[in-house]
N, C-alpha and C positions, 0 to 999 in steps of 0.2 A: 504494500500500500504506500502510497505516495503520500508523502508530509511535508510541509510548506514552513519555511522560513522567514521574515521581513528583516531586515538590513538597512539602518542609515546608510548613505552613501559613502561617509568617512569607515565604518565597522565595517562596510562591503571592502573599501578600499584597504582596510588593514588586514583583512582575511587573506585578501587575492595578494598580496606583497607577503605575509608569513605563511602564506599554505595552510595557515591551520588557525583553530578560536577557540575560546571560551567562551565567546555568544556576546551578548551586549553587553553592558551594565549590568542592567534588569538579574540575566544570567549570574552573571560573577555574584550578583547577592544571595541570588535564590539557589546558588549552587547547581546548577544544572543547565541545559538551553531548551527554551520554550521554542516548543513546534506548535502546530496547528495541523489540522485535515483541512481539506477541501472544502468542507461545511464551516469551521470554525473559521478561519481566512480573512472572510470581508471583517468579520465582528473582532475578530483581534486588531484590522487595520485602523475601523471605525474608532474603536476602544482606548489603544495604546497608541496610535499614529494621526490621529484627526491632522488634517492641516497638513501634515510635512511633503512635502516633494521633494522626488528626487530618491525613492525608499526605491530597492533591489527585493524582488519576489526568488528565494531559490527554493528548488525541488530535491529531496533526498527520496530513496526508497527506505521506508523506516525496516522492513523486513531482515535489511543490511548490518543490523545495529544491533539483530540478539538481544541478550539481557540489558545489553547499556539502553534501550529504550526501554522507558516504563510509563504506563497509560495511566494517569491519577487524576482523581477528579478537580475539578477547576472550577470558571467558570458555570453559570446555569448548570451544578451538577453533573454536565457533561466531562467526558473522559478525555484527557488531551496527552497527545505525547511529548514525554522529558527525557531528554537525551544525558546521562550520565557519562560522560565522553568530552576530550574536545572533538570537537568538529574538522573533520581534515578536508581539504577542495577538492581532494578524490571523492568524498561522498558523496559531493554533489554532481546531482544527475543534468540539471541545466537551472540558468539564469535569469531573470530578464526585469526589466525596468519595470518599475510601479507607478504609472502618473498617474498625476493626480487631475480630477474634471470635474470641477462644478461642485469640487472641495469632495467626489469620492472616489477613491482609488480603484482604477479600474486594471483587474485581474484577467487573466488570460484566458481568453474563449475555450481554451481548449484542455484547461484547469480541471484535472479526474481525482 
């Protein structure tokens, strides 16, 4: 299953120059890096990113991650995946820009 990342463009640009992360901020406190599913996405961008432009959508296969992924509850009770890992760029399955329209970030058509 596929699990979705958001990225300031500076923590996109710090990833892609060290290969590898401990996620945002947010991450380094909560210990872990916050994923999303394909359902959860908009409402994590809406939630945690209102406003910013300029955010990087990436895609991992969470199935890659074995036990370092763990699905815990969150949000509206729903189950979200927490990557107990850093993050390496080989994870990631592909990229792509987050713009922002009409103040809401529009994710990729073809987002599964």
């Amino acid at each position: 299953m596929l699990i979705y990342k958001i990225f300031r463009s500076d923590e996109w640009a710090a990833f892609e120059a060290n290969g590898e992360t401990q996620g945002a901020p947010i991450d380094l406190q909560d210990g872990f890096i916050h994923f999303s599913t394909a359902q959860q996405a908009a409402e994590t961008a809406a939630k945690h990113f209102a406003g910013i432009d300029g955010l990087i959508l990436l895609a991992c296969e969470g199935d890659n991650f074995g036990d370092k992924l763990k699905w815990e509850v969150s949000r509206n009770d729903d189950l979200f995946p927490h990557l107990f890992k850093i993050l390496q760029m080989t994870d990631v399955l592909w990229s792509k820009p987050l713009p922002l329209k009409d103040g809401i970030h529009q994710f990729p058509e073809d987002m599964v």
